[in-house]
C-alpha positions as CSV (number, residue, x, y, z in Angstrom):
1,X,-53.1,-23.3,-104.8
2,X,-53.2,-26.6,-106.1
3,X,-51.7,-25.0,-109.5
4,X,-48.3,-24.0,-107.5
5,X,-47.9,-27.1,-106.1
6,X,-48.1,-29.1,-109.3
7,X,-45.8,-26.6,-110.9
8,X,-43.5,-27.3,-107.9
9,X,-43.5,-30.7,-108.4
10,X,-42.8,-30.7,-112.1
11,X,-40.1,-28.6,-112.0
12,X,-38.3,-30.6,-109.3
13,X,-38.9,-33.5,-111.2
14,X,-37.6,-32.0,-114.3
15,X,-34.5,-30.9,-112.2
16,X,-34.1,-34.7,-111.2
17,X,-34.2,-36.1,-114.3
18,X,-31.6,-33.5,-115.9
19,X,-29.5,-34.1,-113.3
20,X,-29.4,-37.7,-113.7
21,X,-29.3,-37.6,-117.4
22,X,-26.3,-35.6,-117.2
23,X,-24.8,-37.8,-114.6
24,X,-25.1,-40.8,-116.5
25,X,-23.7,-38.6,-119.9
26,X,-20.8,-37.7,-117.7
27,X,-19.9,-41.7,-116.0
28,X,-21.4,-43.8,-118.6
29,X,-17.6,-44.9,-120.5
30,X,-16.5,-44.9,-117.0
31,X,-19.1,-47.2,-115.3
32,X,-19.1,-49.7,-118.3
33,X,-15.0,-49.7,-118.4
34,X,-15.6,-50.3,-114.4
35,X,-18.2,-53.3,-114.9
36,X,-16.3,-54.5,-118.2
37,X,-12.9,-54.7,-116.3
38,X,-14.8,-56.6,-112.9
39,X,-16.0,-58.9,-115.5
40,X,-12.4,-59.7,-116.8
41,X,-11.1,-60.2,-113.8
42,X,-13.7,-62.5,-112.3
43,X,-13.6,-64.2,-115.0
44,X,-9.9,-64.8,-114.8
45,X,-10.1,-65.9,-111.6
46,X,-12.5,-68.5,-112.6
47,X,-10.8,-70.2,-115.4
48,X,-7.9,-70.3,-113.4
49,X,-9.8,-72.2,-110.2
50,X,-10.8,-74.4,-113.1
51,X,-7.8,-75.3,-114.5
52,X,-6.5,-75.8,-111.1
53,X,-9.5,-78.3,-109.7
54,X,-8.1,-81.7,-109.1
55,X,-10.9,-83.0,-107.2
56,X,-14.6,-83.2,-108.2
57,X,-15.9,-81.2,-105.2
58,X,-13.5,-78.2,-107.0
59,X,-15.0,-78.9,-110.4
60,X,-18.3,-78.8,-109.0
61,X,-17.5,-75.4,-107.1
62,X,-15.7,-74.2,-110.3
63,X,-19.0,-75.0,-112.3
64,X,-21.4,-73.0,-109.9
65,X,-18.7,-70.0,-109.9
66,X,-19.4,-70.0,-114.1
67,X,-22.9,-70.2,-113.6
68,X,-22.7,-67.3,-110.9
69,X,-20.6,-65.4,-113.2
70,X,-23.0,-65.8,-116.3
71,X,-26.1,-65.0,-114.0
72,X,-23.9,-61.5,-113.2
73,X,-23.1,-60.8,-116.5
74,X,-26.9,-61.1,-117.9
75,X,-27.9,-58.9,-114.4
76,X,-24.9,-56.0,-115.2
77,X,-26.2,-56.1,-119.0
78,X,-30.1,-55.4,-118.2
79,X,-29.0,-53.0,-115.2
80,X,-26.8,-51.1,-117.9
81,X,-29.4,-51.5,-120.7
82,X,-32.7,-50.3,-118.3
83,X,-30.8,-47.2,-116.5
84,X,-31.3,-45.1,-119.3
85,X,-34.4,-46.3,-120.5
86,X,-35.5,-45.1,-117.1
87,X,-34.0,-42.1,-117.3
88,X,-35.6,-41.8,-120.5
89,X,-39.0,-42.8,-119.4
90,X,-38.6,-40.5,-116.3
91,X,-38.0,-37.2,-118.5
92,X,-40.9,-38.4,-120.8
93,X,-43.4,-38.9,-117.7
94,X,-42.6,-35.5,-116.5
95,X,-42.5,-33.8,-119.8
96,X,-39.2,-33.0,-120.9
97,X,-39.3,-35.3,-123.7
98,X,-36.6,-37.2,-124.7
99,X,-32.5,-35.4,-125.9
């Protein structure tokens, strides 16, 4: 009995993980275009407030927004770098092995 169950269990796992891998095949140019084009506008945005700041309490805002944008940047680049590692991982762990 406990056989079936871990037979189950693998082979909804392995059914998980294919699934995702071939999600992530199928939006990966898309999601990155996506992040790359949020990033490009943001940043827009906050080199214009810059140039724009006349008074110091609008260069110090401006300042914090750069900061906040770097801190998203580095956050989108180890989401994007660590999805398919897990992915990866995930197919290993159940025993797929890696494509």
């Amino acid at each position: 009995m406990m056989f079936l169950a871990d037979a189950t269990l693998n082979d909804s796992l392995q059914s998980i993980v294919t699934k995702l891998s071939e999600l992530m095949d199928s939006f990966w140019i898309y999601i990155v275009m996506a992040l790359a084009a949020v990033v490009i506008v943001w940043g827009a945005y906050v080199g214009i407030k810059i140039a724009i700041a006349h008074k110091n309490e609008e260069k110090i805002n401006a300042r914090d927004m750069v900061k906040n944008l770097i801190i998203g940047i580095v956050i989108i680049f180890v989401v994007a770098m660590g999805a398919p590692l897990l992915i990866e991982g995930l197919s290993s762990w159940v025993g797929i092995g890696a494509n």
